[in-house]
C-alpha positions in Angstrom: 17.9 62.1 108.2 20.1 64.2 110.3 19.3 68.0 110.4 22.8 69.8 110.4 22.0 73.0 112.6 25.2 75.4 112.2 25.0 78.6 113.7 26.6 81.5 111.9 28.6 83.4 114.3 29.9 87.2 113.7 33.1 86.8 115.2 35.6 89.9 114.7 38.9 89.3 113.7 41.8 89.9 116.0 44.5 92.2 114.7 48.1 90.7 115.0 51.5 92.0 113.9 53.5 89.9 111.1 56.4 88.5 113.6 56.5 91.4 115.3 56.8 90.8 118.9 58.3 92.9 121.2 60.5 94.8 118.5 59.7 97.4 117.1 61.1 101.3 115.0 61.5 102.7 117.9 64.4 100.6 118.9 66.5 102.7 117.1 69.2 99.4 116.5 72.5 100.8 115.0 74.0 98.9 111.9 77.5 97.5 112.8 79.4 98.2 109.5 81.4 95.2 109.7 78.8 92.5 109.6 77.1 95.5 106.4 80.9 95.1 104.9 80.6 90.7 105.1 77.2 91.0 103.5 78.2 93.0 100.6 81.4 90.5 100.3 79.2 87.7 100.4 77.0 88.8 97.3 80.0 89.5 95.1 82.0 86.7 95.5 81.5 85.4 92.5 82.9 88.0 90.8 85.2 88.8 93.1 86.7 85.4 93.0 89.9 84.5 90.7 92.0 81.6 90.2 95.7 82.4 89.5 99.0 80.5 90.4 99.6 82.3 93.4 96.1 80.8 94.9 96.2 77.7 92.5 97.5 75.6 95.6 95.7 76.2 97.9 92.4 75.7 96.3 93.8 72.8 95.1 94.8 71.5 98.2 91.0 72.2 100.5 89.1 71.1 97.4 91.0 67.5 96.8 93.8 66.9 98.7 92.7 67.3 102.2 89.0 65.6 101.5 90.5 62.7 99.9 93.1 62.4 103.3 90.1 62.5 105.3 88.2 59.8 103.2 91.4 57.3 102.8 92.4 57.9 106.6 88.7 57.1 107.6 88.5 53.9 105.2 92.0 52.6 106.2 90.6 53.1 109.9 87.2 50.7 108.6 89.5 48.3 107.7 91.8 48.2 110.4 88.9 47.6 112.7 87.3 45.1 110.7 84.2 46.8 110.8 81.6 45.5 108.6 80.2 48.8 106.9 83.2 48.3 104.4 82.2 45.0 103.0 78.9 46.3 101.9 80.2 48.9 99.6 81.4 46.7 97.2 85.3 47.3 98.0 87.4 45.3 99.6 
């Protein structure tokens, strides 16, 4: 029926840099220790972190406290409004 005719072209591959762009060694870019100093901070903080009663408030306070002001402040303001996105959740 139908004769497929497909040429097999010798095409040579084009040789391209992995993201490379414009940058390259000879740049000669300078760490900034600081931004070194957050990194390492960064990957240790889980052992680095503690919980003792001098702290015990404060993590308290960022974790619940002010969350839950947010939330009720924002539902009390649904409500105030008379919006109807608070009637759909079931609590009224």
């Amino acid at each position: 029926m139908f004769i497929n005719h497909t040429t097999h072209h010798h095409t040579q591959n084009q040789r391209r840099n992995m993201a490379g762009g414009g940058f390259t060694d000879k740049m000669h870019v300078q760490k900034n220790k600081f931004v070194e100093e957050w990194n390492g901070r960064r990957e240790i903080t889980e052992q680095a972190f503690e919980i003792n009663p001098g702290n015990l408030f404060q993590i308290i306070m960022m974790v619940m406290v002010i969350p839950y002001g947010i939330y009720d402040a924002t539902r009390r303001e649904l409500f105030k409004k008379g919006d109807r996105r608070h009637l759909k959740n079931g609590v009224v």
